[in-house]
ZADO-1210 file (C-alpha; in nm, 4 decimals, padded with zeros to 6 digits):
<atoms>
<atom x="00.0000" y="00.0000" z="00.0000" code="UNK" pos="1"/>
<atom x="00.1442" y="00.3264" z="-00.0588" code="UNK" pos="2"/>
<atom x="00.0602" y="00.5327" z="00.2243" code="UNK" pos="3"/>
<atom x="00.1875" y="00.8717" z="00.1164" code="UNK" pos="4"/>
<atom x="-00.0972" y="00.8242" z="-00.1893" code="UNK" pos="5"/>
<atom x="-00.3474" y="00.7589" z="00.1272" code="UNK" pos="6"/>
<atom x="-00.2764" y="01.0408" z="00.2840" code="UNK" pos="7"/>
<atom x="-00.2806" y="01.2676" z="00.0087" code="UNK" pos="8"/>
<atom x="-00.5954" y="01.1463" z="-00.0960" code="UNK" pos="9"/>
<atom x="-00.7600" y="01.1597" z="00.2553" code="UNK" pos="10"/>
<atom x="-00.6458" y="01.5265" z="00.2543" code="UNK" pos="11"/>
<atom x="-00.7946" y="01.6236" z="-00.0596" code="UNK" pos="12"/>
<atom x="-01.1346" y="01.4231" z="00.0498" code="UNK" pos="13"/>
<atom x="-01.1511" y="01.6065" z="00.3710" code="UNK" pos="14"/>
<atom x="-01.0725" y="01.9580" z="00.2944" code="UNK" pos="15"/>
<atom x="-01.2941" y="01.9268" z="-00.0232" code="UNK" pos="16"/>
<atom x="-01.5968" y="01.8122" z="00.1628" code="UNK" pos="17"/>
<atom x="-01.5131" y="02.0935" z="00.4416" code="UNK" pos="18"/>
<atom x="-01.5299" y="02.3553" z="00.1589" code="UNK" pos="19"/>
<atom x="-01.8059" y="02.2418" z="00.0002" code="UNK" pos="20"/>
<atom x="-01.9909" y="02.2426" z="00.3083" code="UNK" pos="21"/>
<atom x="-01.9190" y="02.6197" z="00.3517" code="UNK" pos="22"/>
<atom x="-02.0084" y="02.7156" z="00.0132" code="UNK" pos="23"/>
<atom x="-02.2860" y="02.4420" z="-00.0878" code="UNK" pos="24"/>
<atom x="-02.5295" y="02.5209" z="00.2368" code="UNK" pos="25"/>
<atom x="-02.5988" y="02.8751" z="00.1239" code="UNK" pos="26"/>
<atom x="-02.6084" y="02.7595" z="-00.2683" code="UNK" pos="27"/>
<atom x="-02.8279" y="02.4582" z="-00.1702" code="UNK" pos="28"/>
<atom x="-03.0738" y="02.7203" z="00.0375" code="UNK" pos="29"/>
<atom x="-03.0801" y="02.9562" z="-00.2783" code="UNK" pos="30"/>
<atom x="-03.1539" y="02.6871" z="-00.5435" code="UNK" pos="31"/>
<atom x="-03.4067" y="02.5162" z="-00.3538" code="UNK" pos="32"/>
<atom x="-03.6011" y="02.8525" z="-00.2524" code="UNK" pos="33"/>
<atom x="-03.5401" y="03.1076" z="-00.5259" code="UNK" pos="34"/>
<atom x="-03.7997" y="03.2315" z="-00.7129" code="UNK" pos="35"/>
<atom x="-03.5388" y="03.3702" z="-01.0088" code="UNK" pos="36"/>
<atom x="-03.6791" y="03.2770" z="-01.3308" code="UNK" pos="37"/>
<atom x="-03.3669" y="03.1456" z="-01.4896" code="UNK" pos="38"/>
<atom x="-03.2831" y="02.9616" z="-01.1830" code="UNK" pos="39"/>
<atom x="-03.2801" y="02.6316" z="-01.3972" code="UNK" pos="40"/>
<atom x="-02.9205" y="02.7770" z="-01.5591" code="UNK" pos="41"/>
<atom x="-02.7892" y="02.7995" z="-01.2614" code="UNK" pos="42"/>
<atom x="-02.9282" y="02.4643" z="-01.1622" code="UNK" pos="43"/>
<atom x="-02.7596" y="02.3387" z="-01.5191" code="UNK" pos="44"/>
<atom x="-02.4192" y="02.4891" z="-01.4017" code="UNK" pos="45"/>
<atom x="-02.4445" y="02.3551" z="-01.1106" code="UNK" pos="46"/>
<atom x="-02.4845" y="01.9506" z="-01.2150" code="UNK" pos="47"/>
<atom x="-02.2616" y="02.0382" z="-01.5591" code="UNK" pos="48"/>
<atom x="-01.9861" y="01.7752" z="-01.3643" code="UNK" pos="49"/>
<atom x="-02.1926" y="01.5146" z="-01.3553" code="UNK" pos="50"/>
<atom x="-02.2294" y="01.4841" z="-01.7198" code="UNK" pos="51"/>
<atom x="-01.9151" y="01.6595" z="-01.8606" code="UNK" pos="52"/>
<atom x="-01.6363" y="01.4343" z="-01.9182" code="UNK" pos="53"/>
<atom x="-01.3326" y="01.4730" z="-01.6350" code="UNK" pos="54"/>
<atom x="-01.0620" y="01.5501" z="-01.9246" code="UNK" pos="55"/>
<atom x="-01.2673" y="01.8393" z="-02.0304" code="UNK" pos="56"/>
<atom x="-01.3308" y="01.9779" z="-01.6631" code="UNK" pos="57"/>
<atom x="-00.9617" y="01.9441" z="-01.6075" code="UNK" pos="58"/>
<atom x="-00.9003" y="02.0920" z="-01.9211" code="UNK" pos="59"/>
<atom x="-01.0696" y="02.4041" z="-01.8918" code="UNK" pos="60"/>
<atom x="-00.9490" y="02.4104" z="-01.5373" code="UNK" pos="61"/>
<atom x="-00.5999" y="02.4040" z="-01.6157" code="UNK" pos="62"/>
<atom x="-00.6633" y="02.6874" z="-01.8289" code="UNK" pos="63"/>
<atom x="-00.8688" y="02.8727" z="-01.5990" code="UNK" pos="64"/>
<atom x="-00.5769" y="02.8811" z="-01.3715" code="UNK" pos="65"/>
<atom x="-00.2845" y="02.9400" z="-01.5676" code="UNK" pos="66"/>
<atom x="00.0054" y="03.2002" z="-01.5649" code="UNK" pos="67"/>
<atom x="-00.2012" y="03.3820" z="-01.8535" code="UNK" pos="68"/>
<atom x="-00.5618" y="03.4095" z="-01.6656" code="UNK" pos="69"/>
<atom x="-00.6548" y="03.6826" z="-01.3628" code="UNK" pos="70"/>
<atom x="-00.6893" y="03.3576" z="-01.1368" code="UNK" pos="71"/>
<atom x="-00.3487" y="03.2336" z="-01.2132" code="UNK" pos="72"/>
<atom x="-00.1291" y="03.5965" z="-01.1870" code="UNK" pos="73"/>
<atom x="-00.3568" y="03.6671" z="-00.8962" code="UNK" pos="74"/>
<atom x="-00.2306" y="03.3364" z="-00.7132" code="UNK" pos="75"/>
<atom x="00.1253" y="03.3760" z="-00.8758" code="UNK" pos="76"/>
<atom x="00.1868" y="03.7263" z="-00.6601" code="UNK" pos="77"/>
<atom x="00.0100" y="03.6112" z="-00.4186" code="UNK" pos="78"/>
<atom x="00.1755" y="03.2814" z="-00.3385" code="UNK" pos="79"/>
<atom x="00.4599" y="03.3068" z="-00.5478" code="UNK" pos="80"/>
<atom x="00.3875" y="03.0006" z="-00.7577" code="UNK" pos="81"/>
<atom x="00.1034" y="02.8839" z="-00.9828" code="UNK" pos="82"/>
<atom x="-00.2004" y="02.6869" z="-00.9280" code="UNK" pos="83"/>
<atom x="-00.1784" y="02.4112" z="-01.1550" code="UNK" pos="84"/>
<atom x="00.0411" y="02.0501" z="-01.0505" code="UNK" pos="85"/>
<atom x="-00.0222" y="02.1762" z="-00.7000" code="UNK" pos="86"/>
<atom x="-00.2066" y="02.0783" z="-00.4141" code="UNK" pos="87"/>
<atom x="-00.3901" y="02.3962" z="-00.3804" code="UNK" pos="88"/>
<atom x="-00.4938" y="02.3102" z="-00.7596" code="UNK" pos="89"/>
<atom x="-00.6517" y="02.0042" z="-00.7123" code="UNK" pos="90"/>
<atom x="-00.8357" y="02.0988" z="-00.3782" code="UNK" pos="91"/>
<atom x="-01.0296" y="02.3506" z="-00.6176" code="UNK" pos="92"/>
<atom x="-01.0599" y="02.0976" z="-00.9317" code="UNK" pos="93"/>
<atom x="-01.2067" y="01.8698" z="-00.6799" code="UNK" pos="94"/>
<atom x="-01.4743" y="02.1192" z="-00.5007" code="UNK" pos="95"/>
<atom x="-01.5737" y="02.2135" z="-00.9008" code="UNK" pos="96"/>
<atom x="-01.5786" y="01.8685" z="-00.9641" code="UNK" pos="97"/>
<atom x="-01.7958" y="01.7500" z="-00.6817" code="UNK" pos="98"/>
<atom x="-02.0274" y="02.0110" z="-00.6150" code="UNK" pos="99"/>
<atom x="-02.3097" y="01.8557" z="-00.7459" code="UNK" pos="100"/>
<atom x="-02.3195" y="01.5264" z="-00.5199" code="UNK" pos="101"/>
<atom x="-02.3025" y="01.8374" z="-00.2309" code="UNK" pos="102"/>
<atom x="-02.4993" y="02.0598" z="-00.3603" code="UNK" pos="103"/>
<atom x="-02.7948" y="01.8717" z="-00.4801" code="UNK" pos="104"/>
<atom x="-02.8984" y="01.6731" z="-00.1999" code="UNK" pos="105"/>
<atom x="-02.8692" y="01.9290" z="00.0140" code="UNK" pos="106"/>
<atom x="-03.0897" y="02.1362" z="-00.1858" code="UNK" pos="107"/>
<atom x="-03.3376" y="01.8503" z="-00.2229" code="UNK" pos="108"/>
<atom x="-03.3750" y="01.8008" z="00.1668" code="UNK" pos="109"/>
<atom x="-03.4063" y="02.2010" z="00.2282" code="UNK" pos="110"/>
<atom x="-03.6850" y="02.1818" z="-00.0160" code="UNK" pos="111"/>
<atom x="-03.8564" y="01.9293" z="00.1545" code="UNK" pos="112"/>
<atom x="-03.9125" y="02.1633" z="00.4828" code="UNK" pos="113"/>
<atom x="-04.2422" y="02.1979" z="00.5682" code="UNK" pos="114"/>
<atom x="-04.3024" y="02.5524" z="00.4669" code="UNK" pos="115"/>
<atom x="-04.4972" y="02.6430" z="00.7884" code="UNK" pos="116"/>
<atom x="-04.2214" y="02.5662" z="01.0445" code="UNK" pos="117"/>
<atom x="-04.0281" y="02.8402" z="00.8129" code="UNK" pos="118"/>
<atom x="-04.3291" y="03.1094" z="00.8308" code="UNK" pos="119"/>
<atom x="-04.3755" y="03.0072" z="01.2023" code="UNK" pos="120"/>
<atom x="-04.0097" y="03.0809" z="01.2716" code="UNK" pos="121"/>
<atom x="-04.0980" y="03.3982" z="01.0537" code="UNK" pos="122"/>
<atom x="-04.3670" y="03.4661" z="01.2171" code="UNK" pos="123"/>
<atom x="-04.1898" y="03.4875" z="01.5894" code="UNK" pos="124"/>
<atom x="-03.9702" y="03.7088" z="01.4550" code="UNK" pos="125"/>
<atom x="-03.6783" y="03.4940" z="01.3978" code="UNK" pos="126"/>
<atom x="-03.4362" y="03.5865" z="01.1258" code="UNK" pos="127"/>
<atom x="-03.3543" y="03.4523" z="00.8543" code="UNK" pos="128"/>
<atom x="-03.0201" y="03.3180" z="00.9426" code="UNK" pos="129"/>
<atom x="-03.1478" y="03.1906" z="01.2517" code="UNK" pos="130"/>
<atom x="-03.4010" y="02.9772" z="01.1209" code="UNK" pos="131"/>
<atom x="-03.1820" y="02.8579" z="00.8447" code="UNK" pos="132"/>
<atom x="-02.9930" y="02.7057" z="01.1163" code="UNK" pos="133"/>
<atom x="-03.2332" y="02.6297" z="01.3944" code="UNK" pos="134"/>
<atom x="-03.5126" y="02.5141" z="01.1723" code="UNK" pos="135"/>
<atom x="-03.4231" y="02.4260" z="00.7935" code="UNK" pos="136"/>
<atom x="-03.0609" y="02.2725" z="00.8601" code="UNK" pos="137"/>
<atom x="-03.1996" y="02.0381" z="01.1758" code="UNK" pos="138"/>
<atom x="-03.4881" y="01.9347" z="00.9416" code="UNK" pos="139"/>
<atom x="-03.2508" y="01.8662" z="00.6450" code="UNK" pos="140"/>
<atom x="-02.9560" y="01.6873" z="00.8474" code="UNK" pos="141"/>
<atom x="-03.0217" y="01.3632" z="00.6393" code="UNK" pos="142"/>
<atom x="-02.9788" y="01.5723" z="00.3573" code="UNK" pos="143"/>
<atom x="-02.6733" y="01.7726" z="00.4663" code="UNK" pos="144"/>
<atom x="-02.4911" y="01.4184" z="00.5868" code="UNK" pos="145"/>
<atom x="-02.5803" y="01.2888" z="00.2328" code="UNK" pos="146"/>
<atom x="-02.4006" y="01.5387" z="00.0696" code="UNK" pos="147"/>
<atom x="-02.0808" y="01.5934" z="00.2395" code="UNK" pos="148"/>
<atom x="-02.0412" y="01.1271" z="00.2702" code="UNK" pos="149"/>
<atom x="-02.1067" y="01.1598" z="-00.1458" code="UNK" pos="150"/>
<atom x="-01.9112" y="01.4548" z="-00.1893" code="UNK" pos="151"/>
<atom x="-01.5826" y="01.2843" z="00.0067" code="UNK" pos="152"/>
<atom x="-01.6454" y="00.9740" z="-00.1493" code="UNK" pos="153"/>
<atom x="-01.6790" y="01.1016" z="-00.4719" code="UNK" pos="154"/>
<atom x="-01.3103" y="01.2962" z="-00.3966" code="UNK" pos="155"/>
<atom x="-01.1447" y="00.9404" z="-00.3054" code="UNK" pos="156"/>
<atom x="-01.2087" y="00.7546" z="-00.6557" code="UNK" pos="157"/>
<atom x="-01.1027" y="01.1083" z="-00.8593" code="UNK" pos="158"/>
<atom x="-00.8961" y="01.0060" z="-01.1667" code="UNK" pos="159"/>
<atom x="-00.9611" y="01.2399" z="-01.4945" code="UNK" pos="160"/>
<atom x="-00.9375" y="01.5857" z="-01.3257" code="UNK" pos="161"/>
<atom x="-00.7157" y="01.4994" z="-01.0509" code="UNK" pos="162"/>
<atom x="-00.4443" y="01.4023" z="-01.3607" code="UNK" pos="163"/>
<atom x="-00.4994" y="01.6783" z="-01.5654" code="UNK" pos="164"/>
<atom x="-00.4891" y="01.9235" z="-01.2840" code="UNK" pos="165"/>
<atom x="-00.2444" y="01.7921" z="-01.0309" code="UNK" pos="166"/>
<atom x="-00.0285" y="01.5571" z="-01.2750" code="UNK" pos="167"/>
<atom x="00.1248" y="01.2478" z="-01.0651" code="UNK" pos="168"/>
<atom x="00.3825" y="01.4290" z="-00.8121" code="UNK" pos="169"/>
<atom x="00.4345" y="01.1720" z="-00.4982" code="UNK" pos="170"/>
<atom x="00.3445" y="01.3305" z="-00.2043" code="UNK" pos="171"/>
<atom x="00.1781" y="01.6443" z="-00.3453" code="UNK" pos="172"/>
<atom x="-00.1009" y="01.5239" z="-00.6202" code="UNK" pos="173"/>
<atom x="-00.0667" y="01.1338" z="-00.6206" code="UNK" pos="174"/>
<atom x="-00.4059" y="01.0093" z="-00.5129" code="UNK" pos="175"/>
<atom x="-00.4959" y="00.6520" z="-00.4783" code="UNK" pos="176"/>
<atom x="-00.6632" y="00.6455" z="-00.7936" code="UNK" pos="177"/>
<atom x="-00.3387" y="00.7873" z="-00.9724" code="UNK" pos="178"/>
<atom x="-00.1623" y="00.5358" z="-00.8101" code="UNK" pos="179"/>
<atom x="-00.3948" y="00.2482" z="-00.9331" code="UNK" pos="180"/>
<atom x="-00.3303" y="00.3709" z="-01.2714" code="UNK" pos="181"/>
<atom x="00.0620" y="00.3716" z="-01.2087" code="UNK" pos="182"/>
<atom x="00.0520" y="-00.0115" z="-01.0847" code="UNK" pos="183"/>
<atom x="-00.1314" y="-00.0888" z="-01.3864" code="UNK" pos="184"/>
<atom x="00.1009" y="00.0371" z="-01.5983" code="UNK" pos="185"/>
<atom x="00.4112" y="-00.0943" z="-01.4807" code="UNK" pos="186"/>
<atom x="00.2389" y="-00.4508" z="-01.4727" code="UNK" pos="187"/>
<atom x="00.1841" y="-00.4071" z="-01.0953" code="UNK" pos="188"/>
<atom x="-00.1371" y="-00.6155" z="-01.1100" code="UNK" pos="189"/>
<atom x="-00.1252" y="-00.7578" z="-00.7330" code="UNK" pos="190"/>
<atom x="-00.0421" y="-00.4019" z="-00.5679" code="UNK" pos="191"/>
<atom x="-00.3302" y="-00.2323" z="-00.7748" code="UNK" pos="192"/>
<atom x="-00.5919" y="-00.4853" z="-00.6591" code="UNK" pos="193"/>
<atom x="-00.4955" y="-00.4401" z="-00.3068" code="UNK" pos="194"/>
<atom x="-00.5619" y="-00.0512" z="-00.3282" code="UNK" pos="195"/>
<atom x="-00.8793" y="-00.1009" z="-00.5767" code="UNK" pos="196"/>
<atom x="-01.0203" y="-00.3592" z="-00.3116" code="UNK" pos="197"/>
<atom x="-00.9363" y="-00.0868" z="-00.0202" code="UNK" pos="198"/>
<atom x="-01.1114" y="00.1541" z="-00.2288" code="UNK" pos="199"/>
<atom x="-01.4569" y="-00.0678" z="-00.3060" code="UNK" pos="200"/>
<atom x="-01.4673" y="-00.1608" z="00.0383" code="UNK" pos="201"/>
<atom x="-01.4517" y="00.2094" z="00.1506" code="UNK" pos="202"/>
<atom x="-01.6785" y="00.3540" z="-00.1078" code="UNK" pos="203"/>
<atom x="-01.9165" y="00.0153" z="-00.0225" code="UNK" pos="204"/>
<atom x="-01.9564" y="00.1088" z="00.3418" code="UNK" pos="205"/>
<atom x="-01.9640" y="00.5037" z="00.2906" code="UNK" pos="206"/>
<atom x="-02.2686" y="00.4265" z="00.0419" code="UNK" pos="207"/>
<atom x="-02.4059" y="00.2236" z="00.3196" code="UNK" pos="208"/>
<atom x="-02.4312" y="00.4361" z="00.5112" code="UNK" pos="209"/>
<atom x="-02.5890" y="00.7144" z="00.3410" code="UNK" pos="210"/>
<atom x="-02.9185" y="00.4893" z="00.2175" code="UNK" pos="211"/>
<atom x="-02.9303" y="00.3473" z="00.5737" code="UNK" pos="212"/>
<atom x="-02.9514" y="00.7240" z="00.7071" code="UNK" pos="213"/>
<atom x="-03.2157" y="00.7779" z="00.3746" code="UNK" pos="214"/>
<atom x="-03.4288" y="00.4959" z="00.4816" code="UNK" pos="215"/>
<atom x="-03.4089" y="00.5733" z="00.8845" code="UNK" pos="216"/>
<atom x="-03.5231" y="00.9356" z="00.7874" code="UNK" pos="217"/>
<atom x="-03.8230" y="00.7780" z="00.5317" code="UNK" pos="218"/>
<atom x="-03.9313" y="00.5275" z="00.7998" code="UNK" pos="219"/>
<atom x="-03.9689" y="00.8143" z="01.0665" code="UNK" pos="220"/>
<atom x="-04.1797" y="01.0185" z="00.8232" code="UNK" pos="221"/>
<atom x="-04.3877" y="00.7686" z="00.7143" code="UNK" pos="222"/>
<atom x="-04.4576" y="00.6370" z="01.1206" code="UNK" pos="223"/>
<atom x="-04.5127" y="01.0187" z="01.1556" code="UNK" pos="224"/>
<atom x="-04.7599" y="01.0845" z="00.8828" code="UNK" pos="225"/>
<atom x="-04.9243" y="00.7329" z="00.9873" code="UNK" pos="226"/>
<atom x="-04.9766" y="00.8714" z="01.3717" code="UNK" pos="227"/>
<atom x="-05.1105" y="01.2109" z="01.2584" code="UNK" pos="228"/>
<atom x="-05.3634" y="01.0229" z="01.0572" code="UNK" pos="229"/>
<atom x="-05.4265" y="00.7496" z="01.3056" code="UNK" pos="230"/>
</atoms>
């Protein structure tokens, strides 16, 4: 197993979901209560990963934060080096490429609040803000949980953009998944089915997980409903 490839990759998994957390609640709230009639392109923007192929995301990535774009020079006298085959790189390729498994679930369970706990809170003179986190975000937890498990799961098994973006330096942007493709190539056959079996096991139990929290959260509702009616 190599280790340095685990850590790197638990890295970029964590500090990706952490980010998208802080920038997909507020998105998630706006997309699933907006009343902006061209929401939808946003929407489209939004779940363009999920569809667009990783080599093109890189691509236009890479670009995006060359020494020739405002991003890039920005960095450069900022940092003193460029974005791209670094580890700063590839945390933002990764929060581009999996905002959608945040963002979307998230956005699904805030629109499934009951409106009236949100015009009650409203109504008591709560703020915005504070109902978005003492009513909205405790009804949506499922949802919330959902997104950041997907979002770091989705980080661990990055291949396309991760190589475009970050290249294959050991210890800076070698995932796992780069590292897979290395065995591979040099004929390494045992050593890439140990990590690819560490990886399906992982990603097994993480989506586990996630439609055992679903189903809890759909059982409650449905004993709920069946009370209320009873």
């Amino acid at each position: 197993m190599n280790w340095e490839a685990i850590a790197t990759t638990l890295k970029l998994a964590t500090l990706t979901s952490i980010i998208l957390m802080i920038l997909g609640l507020p998105l998630a709230y706006w997309v699933a209560f907006s009343k902006w009639r061209w929401k939808f392109l946003v929407e489209a923007t939004v779940a363009l990963p999920l569809v667009l192929p990783p080599t093109v995301l890189g691509f236009y990535v890479l670009v995006a934060m060359g020494p020739q774009s405002p991003l890039g020079r920005w960095y450069q006298s900022l940092a003193g080096h460029g974005l791209p085959f670094t580890f700063e790189g590839l945390v933002v390729a990764s929060v581009l490429y999996s905002l959608p498994f945040a963002v979307q679930p998230i956005a699904a369970a805030f629109g499934s609040v009951d409106r009236k706990l949100i015009e009650a809170s409203w109504m008591l003179g709560v703020s915005d803000l504070e109902t978005f986190f003492r009513v909205i975000v405790p009804q949506s937890w499922t949802g919330v949980m959902t997104g950041l498990v997907l979002s770091f799961a989705h980080t661990l098994g990055e291949f396309g953009v991760v190589l475009m973006v970050g290249g294959n330096i050991p210890g800076v942007t070698r995932t796992l998944s780069i590292d897979i493709y290395d065995r591979v190539q040099g004929l390494n056959y045992s050593g890439a089915a140990t990590t690819s079996a560490v990886l399906l096991i992982v990603s097994f139990l993480i989506l586990s997980v996630v439609y055992a929290l679903n189903r809890k959260v759909w059982f409650f509702a449905a004993d709920r409903r069946h009370r209320q009616e009873v």
